[in-house]
Structure formats: structure tokens, C-alpha cells
C-alpha positions as CSV (number, residue, x, y, z in Angstrom):
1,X,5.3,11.1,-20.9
2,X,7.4,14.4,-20.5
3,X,10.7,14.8,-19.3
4,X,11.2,15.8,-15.7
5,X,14.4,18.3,-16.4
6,X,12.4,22.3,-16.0
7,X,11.2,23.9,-19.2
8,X,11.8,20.7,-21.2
9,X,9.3,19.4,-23.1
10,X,10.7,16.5,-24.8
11,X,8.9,13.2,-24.6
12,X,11.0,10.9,-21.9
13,X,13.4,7.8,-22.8
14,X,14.5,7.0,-19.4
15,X,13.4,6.0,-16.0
16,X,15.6,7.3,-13.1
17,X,14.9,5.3,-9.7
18,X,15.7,7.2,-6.7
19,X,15.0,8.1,-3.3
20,X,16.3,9.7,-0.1
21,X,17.6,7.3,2.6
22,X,16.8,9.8,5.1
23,X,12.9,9.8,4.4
24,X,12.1,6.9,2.3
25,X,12.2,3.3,3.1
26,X,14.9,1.2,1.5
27,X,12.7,-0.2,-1.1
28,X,10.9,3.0,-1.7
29,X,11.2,4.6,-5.2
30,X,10.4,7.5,-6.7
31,X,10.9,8.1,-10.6
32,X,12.0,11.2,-12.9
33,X,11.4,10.7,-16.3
34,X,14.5,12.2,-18.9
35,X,15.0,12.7,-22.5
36,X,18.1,11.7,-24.0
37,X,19.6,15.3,-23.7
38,X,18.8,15.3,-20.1
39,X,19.4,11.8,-18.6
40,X,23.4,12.5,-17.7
41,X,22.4,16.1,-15.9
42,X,19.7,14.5,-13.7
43,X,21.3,11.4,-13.4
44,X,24.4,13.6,-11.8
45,X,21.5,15.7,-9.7
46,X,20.3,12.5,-8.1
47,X,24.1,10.2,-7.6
48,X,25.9,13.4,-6.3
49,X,23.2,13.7,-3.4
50,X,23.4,10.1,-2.5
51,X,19.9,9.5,-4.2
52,X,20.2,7.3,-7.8
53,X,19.5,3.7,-7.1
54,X,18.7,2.7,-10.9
55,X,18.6,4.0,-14.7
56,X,15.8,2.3,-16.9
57,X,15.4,2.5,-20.4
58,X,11.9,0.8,-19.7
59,X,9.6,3.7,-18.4
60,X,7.1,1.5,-16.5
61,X,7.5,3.4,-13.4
């Protein structure tokens, strides 16, 4: 699987859990996938908005 950052076209290490409290349920979880060069920047996307619930080296989404 790719990473989710734009233009990259790395293959994906991480799982990031998130969602949006305001239009997902509380157990709900979407998933971007990130490459090691990417995982910190979309991590930082997802906790600044309120979104990251968890980080997975696993990528059984």
C-alpha cells in the first residue's frame, strides 16, 4: 500500500487512526497510510485538528 501524504509514492509503514468527532461516531475510524518520512507531518495534520486517535505500525486497517 501507498502512502497517503500527496505526490508520494512510497510504500506505507504506518497506520494513522483518526476521525472527526463532529461527523463520525466515537468508535468510527478512518485510516491514512504514511511512510516513514511522512508519518510525523500527517500525524501533526490529524492531532492539531483534534482528529488522531491512534498510530499503528501494523497496517491492517
Amino acid at each position: 500500500m501507498k502512502c497517503s501524504a500527496r505526490g508520494c509514492k512510497e510504500q506505507a509503514a504506518w497506520a494513522l487512526r483518526w476521525n472527526n468527532p463532529k461527523i463520525h461516531e466515537p468508535d468510527r475510524r478512518k485510516v491514512w497510510l504514511a511512510c516513514e518520512a511522512h508519518r510525523e507531518h500527517l500525524a501533526d495534520f490529524l492531532a492539531a485538528r483534534g482528529f488522531l486517535r491512534e498510530i499503528d505500525r501494523s497496517l491492517d486497517a
